[in-house]
N, C-alpha and C positions, 0 to 999 in steps of 0.2 A: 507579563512577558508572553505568557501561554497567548492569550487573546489578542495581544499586537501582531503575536506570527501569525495569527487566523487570519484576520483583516488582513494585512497586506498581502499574504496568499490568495485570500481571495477577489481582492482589488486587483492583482495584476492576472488573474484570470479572465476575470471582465475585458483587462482592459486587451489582452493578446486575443481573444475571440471577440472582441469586436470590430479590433482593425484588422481580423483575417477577411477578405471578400468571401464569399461561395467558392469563387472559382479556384482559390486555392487549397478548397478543401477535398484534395488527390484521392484520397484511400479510404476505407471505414474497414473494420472487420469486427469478429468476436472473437474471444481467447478462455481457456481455461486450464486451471490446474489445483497444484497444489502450495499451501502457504504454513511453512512453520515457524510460529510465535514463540518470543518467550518474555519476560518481565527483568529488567534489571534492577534492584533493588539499590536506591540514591543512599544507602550506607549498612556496613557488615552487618551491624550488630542487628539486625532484622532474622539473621539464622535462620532464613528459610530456603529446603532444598525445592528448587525450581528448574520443568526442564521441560523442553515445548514438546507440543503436541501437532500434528498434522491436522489443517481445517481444507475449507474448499475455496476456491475462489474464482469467481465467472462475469464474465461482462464484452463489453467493449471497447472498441477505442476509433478515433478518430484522429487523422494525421494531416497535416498540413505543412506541405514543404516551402519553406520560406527563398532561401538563396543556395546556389552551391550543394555543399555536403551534409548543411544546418537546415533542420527542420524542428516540429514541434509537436507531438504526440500526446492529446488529453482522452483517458480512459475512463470510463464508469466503472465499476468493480462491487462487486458482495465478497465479500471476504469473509473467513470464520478464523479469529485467530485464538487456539487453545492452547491451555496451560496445564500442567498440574505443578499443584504445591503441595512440596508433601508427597508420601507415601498415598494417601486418599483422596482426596482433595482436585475436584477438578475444575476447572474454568473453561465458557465457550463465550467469546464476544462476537458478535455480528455487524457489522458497519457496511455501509455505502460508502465504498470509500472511490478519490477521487484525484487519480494522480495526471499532475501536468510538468511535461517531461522534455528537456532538449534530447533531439536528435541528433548525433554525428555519427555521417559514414566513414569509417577507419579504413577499410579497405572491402574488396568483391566486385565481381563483373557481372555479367549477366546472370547467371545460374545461384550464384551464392551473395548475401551481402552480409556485412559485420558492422551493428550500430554500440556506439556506446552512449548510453541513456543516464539522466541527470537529473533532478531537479525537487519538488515537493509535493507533497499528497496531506490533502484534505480527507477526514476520516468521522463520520455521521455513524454514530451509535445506535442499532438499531434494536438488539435486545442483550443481554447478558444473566447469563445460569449458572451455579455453584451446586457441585454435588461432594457432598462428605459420604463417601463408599455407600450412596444408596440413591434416592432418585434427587434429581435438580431441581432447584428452587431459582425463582427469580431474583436478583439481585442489581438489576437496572440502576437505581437509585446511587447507588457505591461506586460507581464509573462516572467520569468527566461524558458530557454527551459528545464532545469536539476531542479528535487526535492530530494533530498537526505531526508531521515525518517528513526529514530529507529522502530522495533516493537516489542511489546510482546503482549501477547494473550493465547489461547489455543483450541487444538483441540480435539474431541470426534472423536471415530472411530468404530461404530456398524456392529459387523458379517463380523471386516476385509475387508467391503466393502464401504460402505456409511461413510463418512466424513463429519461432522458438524463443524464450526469454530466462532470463534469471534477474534476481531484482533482490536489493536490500535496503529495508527500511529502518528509519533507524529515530525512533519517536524522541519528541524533544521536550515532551509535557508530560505531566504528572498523570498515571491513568483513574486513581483513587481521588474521589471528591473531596473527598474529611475523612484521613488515617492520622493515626499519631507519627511524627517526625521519620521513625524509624522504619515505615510500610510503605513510603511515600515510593515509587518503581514508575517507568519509564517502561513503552516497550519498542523492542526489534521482530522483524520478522523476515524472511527468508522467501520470495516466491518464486516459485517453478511452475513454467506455463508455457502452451502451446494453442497454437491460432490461425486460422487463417483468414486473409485480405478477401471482402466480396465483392470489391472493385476498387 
């Protein structure tokens, strides 16, 4: 399941930037903020207290206005999303992660605009550490390298330059390679970020 939602996410990425021309590619900018993670755990009796932690997250994005109010917004992103489990116990995952998003304008005029954003994110594993109250150790190997997430969200967009956003992810795959039944967790994440258009 995990893997079929990979491919077809990223088949229809292909295939939406390939039938975009150049010239419909309106706007580019960078954006950054902040992103808090946490792990749902796919059943009780796992009995661990879990509660996110603030990471960073930086990148850009490129948009592409299709018809009308509908557009289509694909981001490059470094994301850190951290955890702790536990009283001690800390988690930092790093990913390239890669969301491609519908645009619609809800409402705004000139000065202000109101999008509400849609769609899925592709998620590239790029390092991950565990500290038990003392220094991190690598633990790469224990994470899925692929995160597949819906998101919806929305964006503000002041004087057609400055972009504000809020976003929630909301993962659909197992993050643990080989746990026993009971450890198997999913994760969400929460971003807050601000940006501006460089043309």
């Amino acid at each position: 399941m995990r893997t079929r939602c990979f491919n077809l996410c990223l088949l229809a990425c292909v295939i939406a930037l390939s039938s975009a021309s150049p010239a419909l590619a309106q706007e580019f900018g960078a954006k950054g903020g902040l992103n808090w993670s946490d792990l749902v755990y796919d059943r009780s009796d796992a009995a661990l207290e879990v509660s996110p932690r603030a990471g960073l997250v930086a990148g850009g994005f490129v948009t592409f206005n299709w018809f009308g109010r509908l557009g289509l917004q694909v981001e490059g992103l470094f994301t850190e999303r951290k955890t702790r489990v536990e009283p001690i116990v800390r988690d930092r995952l790093r990913y390239i992660e890669i969301p491609m998003l519908a645009r619609y304008r809800v409402m705004g005029g000139e000065s202000m605009r109101v999008f509400a954003v849609g769609g899925g994110s592709l998620s590239f594993l790029i390092s991950a550490s565990e500290s038990v109250g003392g220094e991190p150790y690598d633990v790469k190997t224990a994470f899925e390298p692929r995160d597949f997430g819906a998101v919806v969200g929305a964006d503000v967009e002041w004087k057609a330059r400055y972009v504000f956003g809020v976003r929630y992810l909301y993962g659909v795959g197992d993050v643990y390679q080989s746990v026993p039944a009971q450890f198997q967790a999913t994760q969400r994440s929460i971003q807050v970020t601000a940006g501006i258009r460089l043309r």
